[in-house]
C-alpha positions as CSV (number, residue, x, y, z in Angstrom):
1,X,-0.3,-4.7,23.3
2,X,2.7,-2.1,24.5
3,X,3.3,1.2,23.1
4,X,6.3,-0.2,21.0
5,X,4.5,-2.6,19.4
6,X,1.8,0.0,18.6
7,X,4.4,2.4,17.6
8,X,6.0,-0.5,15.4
9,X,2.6,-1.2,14.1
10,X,1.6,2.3,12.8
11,X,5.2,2.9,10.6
12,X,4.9,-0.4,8.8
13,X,1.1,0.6,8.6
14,X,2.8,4.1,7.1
15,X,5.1,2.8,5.3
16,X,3.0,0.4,3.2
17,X,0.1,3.4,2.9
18,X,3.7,5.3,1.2
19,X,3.9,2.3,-1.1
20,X,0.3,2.3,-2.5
21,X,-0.8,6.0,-2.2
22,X,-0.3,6.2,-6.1
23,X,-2.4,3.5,-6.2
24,X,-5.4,5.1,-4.3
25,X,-6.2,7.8,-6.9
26,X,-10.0,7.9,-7.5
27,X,-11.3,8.2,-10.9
28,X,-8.1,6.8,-12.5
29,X,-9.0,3.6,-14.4
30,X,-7.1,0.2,-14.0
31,X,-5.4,0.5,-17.4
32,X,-3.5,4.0,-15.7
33,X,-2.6,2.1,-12.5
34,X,-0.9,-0.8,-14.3
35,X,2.6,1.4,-15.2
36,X,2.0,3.3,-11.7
37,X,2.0,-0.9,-10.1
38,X,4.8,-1.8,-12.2
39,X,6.8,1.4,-11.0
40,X,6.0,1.3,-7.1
41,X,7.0,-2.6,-7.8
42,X,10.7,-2.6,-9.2
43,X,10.8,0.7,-6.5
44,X,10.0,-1.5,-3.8
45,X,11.5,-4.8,-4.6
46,X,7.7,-6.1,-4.3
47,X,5.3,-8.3,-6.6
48,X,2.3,-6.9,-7.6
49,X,1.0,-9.7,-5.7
50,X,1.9,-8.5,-2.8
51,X,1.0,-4.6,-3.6
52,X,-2.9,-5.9,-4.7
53,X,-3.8,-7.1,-1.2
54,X,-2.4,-4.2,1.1
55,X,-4.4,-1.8,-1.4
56,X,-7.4,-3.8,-0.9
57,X,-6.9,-3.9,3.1
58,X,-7.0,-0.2,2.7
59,X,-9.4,0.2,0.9
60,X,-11.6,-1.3,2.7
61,X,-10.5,-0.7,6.1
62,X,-8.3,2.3,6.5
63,X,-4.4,2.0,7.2
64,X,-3.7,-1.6,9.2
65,X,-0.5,-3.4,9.3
């Protein structure tokens, strides 16, 4: 794997961390994250569906692409 590719690699890995950091709040229930999901959404031009998953990566995992 080349530099670029890592370089390419860590700003989409940046940019979706940008997308959920609302998201990540700790202590906020589900029923306050639901308007924050719909918001970052309709920002984004995303589905929730595809919001749920990368929050869950990171989660888990950290930042990844």
């Amino acid at each position: 794997m080349g530099k670029e590719e890592l370089d390419r690699g860590r700003e989409e890995g940046l940019r979706r961390y940008r997308i959920i950091a609302p998201l990540l709040e700790e202590g906020m229930a589900e029923s306050e994250k639901r308007p924050i999901r719909r918001l970052v959404c309709d920002r984004e031009g995303i589905s929730e569906k595809d919001v749920t998953p990368v929050r869950g990566r990171f989660q888990q995992g950290g930042l990844t692409t």
